[in-house]
Backbone and ligand atoms as CSV (ligand in chain L), in Angstrom:
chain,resi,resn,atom,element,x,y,z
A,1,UNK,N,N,278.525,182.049,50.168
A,1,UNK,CA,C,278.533,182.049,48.703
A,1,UNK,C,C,279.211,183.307,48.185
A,2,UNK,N,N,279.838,182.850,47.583
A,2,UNK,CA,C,280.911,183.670,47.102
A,2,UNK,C,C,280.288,185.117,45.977
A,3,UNK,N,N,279.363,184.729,45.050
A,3,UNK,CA,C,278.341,186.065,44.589
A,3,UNK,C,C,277.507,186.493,45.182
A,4,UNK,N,N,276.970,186.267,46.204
A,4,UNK,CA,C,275.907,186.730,47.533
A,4,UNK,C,C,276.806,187.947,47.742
A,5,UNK,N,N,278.148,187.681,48.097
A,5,UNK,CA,C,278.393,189.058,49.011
A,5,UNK,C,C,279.247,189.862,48.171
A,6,UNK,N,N,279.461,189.657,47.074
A,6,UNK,CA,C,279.841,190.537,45.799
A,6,UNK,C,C,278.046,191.745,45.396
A,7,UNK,N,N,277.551,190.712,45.470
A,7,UNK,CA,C,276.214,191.363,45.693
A,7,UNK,C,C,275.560,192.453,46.492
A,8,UNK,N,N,276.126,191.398,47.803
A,8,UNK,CA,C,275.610,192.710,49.081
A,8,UNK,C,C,276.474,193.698,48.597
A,9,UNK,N,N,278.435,193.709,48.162
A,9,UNK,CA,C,278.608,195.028,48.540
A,9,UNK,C,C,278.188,195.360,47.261
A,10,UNK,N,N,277.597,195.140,46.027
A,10,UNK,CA,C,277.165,195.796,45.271
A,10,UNK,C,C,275.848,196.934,45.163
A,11,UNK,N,N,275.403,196.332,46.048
A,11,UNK,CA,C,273.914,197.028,46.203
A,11,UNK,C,C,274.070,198.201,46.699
A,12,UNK,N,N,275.291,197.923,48.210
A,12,UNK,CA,C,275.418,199.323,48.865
A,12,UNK,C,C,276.005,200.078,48.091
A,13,UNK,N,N,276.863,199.828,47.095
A,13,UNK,CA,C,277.650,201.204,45.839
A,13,UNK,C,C,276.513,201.459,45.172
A,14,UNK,N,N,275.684,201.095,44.834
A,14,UNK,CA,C,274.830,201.732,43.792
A,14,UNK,C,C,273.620,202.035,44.768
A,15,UNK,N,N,273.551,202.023,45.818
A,15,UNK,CA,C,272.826,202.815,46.969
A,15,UNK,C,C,272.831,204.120,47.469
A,16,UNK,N,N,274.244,204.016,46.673
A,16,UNK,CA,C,275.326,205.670,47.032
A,16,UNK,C,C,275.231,205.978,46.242
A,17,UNK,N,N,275.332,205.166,45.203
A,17,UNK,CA,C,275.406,206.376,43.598
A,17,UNK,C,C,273.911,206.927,43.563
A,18,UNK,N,N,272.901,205.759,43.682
A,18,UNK,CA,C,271.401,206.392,43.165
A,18,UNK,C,C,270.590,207.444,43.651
A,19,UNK,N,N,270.326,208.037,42.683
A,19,UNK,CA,C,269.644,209.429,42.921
A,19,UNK,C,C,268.283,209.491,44.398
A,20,UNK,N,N,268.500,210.122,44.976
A,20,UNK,CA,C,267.066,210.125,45.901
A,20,UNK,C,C,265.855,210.501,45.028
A,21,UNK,N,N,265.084,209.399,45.248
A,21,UNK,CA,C,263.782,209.304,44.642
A,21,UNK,C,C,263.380,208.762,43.381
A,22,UNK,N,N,264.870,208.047,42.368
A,22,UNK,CA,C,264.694,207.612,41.567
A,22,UNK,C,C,264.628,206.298,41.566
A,23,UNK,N,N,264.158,205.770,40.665
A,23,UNK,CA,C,263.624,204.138,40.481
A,23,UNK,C,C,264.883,203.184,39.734
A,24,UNK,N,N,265.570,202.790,40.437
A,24,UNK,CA,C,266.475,202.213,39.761
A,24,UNK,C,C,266.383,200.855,38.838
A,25,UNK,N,N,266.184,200.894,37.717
A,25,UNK,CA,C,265.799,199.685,36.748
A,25,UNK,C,C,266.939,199.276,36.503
A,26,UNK,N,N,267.975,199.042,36.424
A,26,UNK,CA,C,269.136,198.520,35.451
A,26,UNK,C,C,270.419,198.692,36.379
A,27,UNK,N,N,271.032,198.017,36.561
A,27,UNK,CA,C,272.326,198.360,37.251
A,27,UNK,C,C,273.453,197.369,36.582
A,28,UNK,N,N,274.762,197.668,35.517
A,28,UNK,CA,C,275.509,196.893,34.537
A,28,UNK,C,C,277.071,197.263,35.231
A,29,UNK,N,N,277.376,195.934,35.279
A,29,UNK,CA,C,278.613,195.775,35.698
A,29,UNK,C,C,279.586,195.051,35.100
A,30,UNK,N,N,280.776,195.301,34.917
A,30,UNK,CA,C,282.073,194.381,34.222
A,30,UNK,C,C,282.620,193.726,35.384
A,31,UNK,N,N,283.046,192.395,35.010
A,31,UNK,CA,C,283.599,191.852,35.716
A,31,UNK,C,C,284.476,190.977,34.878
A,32,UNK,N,N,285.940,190.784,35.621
A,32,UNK,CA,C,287.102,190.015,34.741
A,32,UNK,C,C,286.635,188.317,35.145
A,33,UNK,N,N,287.172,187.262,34.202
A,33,UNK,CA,C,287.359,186.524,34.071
A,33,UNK,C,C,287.943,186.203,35.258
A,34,UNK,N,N,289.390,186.658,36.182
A,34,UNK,CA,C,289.787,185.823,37.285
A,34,UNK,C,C,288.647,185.931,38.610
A,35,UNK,N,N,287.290,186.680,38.318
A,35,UNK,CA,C,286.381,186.180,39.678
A,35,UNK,C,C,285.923,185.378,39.496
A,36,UNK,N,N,286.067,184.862,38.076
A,36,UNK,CA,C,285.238,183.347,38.549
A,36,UNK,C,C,283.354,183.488,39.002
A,37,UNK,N,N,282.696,184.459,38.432
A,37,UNK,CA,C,281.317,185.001,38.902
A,37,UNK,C,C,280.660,183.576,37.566
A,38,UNK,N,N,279.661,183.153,38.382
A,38,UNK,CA,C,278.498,182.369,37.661
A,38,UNK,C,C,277.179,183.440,37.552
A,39,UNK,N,N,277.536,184.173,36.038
A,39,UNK,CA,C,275.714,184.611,35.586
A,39,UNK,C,C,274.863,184.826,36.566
A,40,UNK,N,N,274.214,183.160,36.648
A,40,UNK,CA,C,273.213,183.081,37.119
A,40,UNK,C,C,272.928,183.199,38.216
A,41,UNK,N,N,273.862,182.458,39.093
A,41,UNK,CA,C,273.588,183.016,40.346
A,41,UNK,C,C,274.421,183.969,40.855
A,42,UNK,N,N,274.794,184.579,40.228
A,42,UNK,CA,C,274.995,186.313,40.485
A,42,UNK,C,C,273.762,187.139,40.373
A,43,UNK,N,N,273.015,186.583,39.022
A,43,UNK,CA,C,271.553,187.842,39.521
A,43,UNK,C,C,270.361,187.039,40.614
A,44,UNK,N,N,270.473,185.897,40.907
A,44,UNK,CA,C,270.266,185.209,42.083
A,44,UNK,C,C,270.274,186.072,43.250
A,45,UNK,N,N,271.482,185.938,43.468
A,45,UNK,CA,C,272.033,187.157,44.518
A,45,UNK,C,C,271.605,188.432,44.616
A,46,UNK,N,N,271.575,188.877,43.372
A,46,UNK,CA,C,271.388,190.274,42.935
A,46,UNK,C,C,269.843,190.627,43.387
A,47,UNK,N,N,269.010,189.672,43.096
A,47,UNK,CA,C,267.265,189.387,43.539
A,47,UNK,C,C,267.314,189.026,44.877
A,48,UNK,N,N,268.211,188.991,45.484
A,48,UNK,CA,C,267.886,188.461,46.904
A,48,UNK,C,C,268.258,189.480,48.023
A,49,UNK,N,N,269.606,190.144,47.280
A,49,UNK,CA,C,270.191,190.841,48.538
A,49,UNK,C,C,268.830,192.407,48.418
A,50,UNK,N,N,268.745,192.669,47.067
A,50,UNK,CA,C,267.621,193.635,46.553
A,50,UNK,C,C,266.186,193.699,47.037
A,51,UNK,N,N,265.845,192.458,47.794
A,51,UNK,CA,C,264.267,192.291,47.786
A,51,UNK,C,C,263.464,193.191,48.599
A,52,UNK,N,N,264.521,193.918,49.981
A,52,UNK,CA,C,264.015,194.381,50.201
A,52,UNK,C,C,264.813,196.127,50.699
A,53,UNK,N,N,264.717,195.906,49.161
A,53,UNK,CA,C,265.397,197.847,49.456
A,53,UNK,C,C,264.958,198.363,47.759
A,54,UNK,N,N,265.107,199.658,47.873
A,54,UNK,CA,C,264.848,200.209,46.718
A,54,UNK,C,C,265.355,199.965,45.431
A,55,UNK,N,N,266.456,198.853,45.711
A,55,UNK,CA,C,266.629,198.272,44.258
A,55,UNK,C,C,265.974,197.445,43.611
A,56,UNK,N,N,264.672,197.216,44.700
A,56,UNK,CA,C,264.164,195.371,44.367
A,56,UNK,C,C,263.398,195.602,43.014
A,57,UNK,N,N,263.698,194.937,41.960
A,57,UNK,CA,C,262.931,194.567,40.639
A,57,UNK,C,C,263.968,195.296,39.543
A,58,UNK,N,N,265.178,195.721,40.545
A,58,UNK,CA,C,266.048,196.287,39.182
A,58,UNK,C,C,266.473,194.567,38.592
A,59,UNK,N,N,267.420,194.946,37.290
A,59,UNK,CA,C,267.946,194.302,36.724
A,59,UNK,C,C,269.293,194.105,36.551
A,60,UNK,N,N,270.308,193.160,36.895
A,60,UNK,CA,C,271.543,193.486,37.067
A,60,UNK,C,C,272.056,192.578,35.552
A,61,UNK,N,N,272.903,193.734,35.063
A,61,UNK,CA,C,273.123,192.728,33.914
A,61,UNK,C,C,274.949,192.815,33.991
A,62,UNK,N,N,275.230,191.737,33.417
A,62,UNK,CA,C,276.838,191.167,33.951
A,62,UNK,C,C,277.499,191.568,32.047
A,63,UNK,N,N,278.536,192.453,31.987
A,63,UNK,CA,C,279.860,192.100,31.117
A,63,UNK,C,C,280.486,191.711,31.322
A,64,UNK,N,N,280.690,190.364,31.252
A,64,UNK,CA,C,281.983,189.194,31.695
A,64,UNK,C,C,282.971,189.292,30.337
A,65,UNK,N,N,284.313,190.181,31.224
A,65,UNK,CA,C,285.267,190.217,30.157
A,65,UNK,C,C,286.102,188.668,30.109
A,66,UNK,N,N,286.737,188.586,28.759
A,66,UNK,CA,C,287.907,187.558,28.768
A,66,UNK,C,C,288.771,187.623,29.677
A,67,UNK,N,N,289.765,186.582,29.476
A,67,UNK,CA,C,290.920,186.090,29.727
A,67,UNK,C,C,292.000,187.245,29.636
A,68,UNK,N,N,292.792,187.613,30.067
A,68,UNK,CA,C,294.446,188.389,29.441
A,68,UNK,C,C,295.303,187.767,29.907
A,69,UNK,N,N,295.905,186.797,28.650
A,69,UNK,CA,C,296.917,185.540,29.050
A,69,UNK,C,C,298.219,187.040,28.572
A,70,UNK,N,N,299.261,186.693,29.189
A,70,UNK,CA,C,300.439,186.592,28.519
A,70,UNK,C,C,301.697,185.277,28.383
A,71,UNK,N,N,302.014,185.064,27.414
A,71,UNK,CA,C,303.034,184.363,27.359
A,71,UNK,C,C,304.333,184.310,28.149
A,72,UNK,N,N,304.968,183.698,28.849
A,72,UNK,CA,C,306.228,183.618,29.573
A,72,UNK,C,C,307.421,183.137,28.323
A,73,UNK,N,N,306.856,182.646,27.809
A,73,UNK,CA,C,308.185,182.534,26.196
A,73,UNK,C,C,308.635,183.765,25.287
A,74,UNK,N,N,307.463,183.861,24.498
A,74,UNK,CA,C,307.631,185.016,23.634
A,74,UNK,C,C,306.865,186.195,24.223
A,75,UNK,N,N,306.283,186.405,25.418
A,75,UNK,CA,C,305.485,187.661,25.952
A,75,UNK,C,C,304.319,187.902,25.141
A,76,UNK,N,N,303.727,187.309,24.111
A,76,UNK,CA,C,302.343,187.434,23.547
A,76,UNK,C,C,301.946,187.576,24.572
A,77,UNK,N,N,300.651,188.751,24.519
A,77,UNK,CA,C,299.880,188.847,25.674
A,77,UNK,C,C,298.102,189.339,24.568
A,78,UNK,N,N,297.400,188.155,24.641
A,78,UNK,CA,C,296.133,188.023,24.403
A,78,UNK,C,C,295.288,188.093,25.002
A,79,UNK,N,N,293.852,188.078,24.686
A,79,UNK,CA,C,292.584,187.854,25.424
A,79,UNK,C,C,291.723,186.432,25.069
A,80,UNK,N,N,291.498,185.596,26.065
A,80,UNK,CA,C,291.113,184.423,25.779
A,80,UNK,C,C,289.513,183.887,26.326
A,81,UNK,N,N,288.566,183.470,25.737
A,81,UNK,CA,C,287.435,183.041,26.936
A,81,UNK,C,C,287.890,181.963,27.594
A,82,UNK,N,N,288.816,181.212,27.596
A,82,UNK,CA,C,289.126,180.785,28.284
A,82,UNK,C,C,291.130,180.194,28.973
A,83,UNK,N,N,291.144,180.324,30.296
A,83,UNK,CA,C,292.257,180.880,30.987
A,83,UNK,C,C,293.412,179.680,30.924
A,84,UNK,N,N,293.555,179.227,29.853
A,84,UNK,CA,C,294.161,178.027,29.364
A,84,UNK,C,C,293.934,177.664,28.035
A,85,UNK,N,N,295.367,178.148,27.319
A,85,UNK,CA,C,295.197,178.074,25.731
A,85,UNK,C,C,296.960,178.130,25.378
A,86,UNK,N,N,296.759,176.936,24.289
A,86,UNK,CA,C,298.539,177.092,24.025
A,86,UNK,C,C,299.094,178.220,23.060
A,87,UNK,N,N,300.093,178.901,23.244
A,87,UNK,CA,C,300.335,180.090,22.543
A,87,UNK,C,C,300.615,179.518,21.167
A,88,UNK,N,N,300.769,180.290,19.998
A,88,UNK,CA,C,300.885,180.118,18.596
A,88,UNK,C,C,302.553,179.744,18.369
A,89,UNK,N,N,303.291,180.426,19.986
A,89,UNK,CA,C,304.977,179.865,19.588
A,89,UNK,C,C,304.879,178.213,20.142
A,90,UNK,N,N,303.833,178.057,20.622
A,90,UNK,CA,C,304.228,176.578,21.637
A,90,UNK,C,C,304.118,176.418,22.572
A,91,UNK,N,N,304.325,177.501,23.804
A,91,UNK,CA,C,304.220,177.479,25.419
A,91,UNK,C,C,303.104,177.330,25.368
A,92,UNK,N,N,302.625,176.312,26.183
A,92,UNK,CA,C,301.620,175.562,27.128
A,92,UNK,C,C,300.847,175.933,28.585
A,93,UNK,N,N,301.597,177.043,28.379
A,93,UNK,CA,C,301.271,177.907,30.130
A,93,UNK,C,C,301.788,179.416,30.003
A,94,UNK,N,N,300.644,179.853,29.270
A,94,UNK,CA,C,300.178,181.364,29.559
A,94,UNK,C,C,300.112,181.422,30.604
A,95,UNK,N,N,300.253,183.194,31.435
A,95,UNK,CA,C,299.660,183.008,32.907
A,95,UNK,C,C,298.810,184.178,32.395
A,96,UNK,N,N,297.029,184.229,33.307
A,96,UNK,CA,C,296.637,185.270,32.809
A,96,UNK,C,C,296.742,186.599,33.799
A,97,UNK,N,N,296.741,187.832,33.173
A,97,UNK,CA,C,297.197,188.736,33.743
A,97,UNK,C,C,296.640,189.626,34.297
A,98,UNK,N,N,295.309,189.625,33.769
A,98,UNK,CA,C,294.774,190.724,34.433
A,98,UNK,C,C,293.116,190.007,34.373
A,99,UNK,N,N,292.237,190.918,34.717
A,99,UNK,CA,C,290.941,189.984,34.649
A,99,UNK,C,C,289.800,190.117,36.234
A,100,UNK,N,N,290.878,190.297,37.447
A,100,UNK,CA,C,290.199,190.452,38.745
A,100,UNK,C,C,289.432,192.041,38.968
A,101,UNK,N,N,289.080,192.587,37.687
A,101,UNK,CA,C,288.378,194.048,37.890
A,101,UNK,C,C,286.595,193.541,38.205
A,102,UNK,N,N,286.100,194.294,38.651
A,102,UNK,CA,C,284.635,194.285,39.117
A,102,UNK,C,C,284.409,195.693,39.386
A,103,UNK,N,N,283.814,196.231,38.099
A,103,UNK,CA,C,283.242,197.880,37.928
A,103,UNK,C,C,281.844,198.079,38.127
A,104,UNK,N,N,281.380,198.895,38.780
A,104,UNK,CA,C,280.161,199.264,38.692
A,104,UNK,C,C,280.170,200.727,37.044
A,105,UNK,N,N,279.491,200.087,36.071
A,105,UNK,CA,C,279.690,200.322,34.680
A,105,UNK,C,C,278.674,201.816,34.890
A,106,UNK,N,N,277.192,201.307,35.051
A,106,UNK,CA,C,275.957,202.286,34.279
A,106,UNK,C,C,275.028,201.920,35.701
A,107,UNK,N,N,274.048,202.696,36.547
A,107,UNK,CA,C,272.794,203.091,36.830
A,107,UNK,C,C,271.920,203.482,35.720
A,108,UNK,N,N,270.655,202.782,35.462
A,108,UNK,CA,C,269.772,203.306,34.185
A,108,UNK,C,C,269.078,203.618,35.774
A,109,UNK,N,N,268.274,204.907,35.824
A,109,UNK,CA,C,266.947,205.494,36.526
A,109,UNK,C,C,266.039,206.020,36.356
A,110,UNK,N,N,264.511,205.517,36.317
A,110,UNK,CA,C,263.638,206.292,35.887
A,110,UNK,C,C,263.249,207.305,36.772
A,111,UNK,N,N,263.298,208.571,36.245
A,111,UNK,CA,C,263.613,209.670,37.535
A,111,UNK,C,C,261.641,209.997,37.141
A,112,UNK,N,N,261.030,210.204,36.482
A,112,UNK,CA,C,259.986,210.416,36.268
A,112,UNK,C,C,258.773,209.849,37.017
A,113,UNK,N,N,258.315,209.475,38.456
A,113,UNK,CA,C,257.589,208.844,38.819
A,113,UNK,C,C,256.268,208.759,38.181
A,114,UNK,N,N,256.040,209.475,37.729
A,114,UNK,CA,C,254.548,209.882,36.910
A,114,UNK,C,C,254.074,208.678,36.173
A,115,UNK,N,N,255.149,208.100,35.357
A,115,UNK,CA,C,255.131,206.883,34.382
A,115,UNK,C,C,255.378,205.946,34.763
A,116,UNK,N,N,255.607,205.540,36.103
A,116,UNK,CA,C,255.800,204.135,36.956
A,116,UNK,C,C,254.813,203.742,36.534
A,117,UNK,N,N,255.268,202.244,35.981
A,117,UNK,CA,C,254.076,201.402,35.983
A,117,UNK,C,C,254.055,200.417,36.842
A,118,UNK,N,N,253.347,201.315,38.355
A,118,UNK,CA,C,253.035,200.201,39.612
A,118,UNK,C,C,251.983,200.167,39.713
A,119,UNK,N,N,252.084,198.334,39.575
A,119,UNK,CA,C,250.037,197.658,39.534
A,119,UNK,C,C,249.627,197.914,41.049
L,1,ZN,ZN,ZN,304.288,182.489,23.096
């Protein structure tokens, strides 16, 4: 599965980034339109590859950017939600241009153990 192991290597980057000893709640990532990532079972993944390491019970939350068509006629180059749209001159086949980024954005960490609220 194709977000499973976008996952795994996600976990290990923010394994590296996270502070020793902090509680990692939140981990936000951008991702373009050409991965093709499904939401849901991306934090699927995200709960699974996590369950059993110090990320388990974070929250992975997804910025799924648009489309960046450009035009091959007139070179308009837009942002679209979706990767198939006829340009305003007429061409029928934008190609889109950019979109395959996958950033690790923000770590939120509660560095304070004191205030863990573990039942
Ligand atoms: Zn055009």
């Amino acid at each position: 599965m194709h977000e499973f192991s976008i996952a795994e290597a996600l976990a290990a980057q923010v394994l590296r980034h996270a502070p020793v000893g902090g509680r990692v709640r939140e981990v936000e990532i951008r991702v373009g339109a050409l991965r093709g990532l499904e939401p849901e079972a991306m934090k699927m993944s995200w709960d699974a590859v996590t369950h059993d390491t110090p990320l388990a019970g974070s929250v992975l939350r997804l910025d799924l950017r648009p489309w960046s068509l450009v035009c091959p006629a007139c070179g308009r180059t837009w942002e679209s939600p979706v990767p198939f749209e006829t340009c305003r001159c007429g061409e029928t086949s934008p190609r889109p241009t950019a979109g395959d980024e996958l950033n690790l954005m923000s770590i939120t960490v509660d560095e304070d153990e004191t205030t863990a609220e573990e039942a």
